[in-house]
C-alpha positions as a Markdown table, in Angstrom:
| # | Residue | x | y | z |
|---|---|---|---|---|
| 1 | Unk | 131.4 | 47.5 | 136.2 |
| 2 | Unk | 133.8 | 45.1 | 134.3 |
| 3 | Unk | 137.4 | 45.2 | 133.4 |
| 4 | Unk | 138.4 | 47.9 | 130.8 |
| 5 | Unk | 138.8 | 46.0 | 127.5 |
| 6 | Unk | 142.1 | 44.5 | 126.9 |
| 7 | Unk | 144.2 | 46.1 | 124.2 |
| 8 | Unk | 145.4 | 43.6 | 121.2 |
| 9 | Unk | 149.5 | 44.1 | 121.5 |
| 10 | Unk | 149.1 | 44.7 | 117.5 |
| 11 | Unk | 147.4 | 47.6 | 117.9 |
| 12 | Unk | 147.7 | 49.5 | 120.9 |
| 13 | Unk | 145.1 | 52.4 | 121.3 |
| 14 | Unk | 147.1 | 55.8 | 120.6 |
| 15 | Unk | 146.8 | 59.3 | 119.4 |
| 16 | Unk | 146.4 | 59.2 | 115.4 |
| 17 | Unk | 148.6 | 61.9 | 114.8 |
| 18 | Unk | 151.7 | 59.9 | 116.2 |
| 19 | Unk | 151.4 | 57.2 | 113.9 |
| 20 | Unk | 155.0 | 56.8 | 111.7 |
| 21 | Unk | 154.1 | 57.7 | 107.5 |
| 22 | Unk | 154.8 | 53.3 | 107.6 |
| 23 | Unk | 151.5 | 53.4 | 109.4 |
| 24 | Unk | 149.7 | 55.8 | 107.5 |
| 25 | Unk | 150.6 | 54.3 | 104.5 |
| 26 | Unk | 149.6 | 50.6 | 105.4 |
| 27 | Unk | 146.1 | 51.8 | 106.7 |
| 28 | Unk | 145.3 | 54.1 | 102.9 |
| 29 | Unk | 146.4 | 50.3 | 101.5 |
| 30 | Unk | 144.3 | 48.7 | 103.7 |
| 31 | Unk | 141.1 | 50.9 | 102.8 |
| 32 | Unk | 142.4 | 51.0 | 99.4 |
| 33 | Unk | 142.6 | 46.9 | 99.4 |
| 34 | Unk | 138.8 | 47.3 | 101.4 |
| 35 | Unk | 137.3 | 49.3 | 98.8 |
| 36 | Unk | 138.3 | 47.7 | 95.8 |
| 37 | Unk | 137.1 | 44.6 | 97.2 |
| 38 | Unk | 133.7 | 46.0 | 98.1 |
| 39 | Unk | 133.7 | 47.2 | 94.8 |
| 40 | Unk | 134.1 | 43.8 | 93.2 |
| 41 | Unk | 131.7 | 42.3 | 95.5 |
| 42 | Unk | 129.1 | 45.0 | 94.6 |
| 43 | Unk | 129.9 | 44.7 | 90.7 |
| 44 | Unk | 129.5 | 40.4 | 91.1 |
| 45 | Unk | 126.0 | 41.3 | 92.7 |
| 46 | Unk | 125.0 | 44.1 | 89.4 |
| 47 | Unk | 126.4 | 41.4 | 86.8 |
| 48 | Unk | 124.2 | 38.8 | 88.2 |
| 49 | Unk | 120.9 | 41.1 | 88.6 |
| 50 | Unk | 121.9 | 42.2 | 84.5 |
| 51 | Unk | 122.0 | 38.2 | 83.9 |
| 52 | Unk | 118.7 | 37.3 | 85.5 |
| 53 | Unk | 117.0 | 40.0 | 83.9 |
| 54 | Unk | 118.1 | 39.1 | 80.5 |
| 55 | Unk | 117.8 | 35.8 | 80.8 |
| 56 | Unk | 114.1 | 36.5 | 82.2 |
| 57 | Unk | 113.8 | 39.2 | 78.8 |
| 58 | Unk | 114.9 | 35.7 | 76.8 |
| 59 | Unk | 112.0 | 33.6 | 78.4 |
| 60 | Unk | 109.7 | 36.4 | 77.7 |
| 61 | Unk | 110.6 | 36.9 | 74.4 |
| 62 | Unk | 111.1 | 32.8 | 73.3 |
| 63 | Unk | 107.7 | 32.4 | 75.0 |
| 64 | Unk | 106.1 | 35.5 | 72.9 |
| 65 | Unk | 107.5 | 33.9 | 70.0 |
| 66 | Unk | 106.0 | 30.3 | 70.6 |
| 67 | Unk | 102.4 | 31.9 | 71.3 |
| 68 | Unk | 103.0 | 33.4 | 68.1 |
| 69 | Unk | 103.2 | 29.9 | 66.1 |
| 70 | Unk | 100.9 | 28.4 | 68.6 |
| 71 | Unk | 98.0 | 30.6 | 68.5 |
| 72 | Unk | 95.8 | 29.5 | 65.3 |
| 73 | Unk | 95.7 | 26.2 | 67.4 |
| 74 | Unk | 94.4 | 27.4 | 70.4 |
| 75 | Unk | 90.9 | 27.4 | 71.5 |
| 76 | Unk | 90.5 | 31.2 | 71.0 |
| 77 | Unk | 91.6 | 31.7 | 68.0 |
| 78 | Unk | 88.9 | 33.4 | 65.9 |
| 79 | Unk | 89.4 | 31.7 | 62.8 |
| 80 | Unk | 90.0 | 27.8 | 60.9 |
| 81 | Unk | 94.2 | 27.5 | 61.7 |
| 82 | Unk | 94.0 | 26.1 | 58.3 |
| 83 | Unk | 93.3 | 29.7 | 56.8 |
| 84 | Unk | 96.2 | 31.5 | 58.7 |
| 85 | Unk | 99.5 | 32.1 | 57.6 |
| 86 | Unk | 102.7 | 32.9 | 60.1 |
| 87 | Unk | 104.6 | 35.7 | 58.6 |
| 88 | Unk | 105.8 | 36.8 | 62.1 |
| 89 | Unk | 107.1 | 40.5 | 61.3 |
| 90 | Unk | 106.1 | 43.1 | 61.1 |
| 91 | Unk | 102.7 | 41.1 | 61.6 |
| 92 | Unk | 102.3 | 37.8 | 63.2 |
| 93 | Unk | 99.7 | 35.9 | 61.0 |
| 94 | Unk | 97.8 | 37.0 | 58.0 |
| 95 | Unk | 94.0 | 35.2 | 57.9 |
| 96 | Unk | 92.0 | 34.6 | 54.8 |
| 97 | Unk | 88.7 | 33.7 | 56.3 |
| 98 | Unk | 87.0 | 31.0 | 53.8 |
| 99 | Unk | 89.9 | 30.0 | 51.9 |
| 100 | Unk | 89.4 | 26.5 | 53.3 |
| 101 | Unk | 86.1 | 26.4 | 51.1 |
| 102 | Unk | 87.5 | 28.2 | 48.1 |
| 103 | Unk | 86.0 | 31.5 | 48.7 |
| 104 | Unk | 87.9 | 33.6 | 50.3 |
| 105 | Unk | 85.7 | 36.7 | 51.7 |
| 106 | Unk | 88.2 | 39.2 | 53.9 |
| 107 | Unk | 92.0 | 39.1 | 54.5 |
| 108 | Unk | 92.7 | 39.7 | 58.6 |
| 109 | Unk | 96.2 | 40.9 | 59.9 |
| 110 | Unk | 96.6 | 39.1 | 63.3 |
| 111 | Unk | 99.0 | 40.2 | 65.6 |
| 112 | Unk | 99.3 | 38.0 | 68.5 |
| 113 | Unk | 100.4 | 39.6 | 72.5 |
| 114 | Unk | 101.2 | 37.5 | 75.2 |
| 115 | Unk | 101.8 | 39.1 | 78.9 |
| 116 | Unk | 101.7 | 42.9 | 78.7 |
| 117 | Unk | 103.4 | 43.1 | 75.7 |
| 118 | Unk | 102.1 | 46.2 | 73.6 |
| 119 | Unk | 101.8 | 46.5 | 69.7 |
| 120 | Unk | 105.0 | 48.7 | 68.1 |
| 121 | Unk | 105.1 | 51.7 | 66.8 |
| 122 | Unk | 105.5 | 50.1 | 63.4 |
| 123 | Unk | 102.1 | 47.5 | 64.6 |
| 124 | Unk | 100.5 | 50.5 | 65.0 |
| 125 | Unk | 101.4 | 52.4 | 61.8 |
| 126 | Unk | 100.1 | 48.9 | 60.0 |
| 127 | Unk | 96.4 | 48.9 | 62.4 |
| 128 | Unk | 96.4 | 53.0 | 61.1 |
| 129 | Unk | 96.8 | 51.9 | 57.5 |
| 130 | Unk | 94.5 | 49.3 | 57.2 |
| 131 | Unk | 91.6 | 51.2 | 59.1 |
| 132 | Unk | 92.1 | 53.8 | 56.7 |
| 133 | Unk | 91.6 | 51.7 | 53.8 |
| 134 | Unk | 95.2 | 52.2 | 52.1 |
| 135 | Unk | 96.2 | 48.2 | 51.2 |
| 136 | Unk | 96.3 | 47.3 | 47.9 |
| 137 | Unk | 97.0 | 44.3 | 45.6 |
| 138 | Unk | 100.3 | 43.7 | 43.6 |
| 139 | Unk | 101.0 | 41.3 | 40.8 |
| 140 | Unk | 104.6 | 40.4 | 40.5 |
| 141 | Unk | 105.5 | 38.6 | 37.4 |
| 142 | Unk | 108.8 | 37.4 | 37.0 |
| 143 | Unk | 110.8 | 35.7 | 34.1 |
| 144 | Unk | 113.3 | 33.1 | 34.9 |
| 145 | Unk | 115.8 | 32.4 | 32.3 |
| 146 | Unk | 114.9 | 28.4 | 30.5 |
């Protein structure tokens, strides 16, 4: 077996209960001092988890907005770019399929998802309303003074 383990002179091992209120009062400042600093070091860790999440929600969203602009030029996209118009909200792009030619034939509301990004409730209110037939046609003439 090895020496016994030397004792720092700073502190010496002794019964807990014959430590002066001095002592007692250093070591609740000490744990105090300990815990606030684990405290800080914790909140530093959250506050950088809360940045990199938003500024991953930011990419997400700035990406979701350029597929929205982008899409009539993509390969996939069902109909001539030059018949679609970006409205963006509460729909991305309305279509008028054969307005390029002068006859227009159906209007299409497009609403474009990138990721798994689902339709609102508001997007799905709109699908509801056009299924059931209830879009109508509005004339708005207005006068402007000469």
């Amino acid at each position: 077996m090895g020496e016994p383990a030397k004792q720092l002179p700073l502190f010496p091992r002794r019964d807990w209960r014959a430590m002066t209120p001095l002592e007692i009062v250093g070591l609740l400042l000490l744990a105090l001092l300990a815990g606030a600093m684990w405290r800080e070091v914790v909140w530093r860790l959250r506050k950088r988890q809360l940045e990199q999440a938003a500024i991953s929600r930011s990419r997400s969203v700035l990406g979701g907005q350029f597929a929205e602009q982008l899409a009539p030029f993509l390969p996939d996209f069902p109909a001539d770019p030059t018949e679609a118009r970006f409205l963006g909200s509460p729909v991305d792009l309305v279509v008028f399929p054969g307005l390029a030619e002068g006859n227009p034939r159906e209007i299409v509301f497009v609403e474009v998802k990138s990721g798994n990004a689902r339709p609102t409730a508001v997007q799905r209110r709109l699908e509801a309303l056009v299924a059931e037939g209830r879009v109508r046609w509005k004339l708005l003439r207005v006068n402007l003074p000469r």
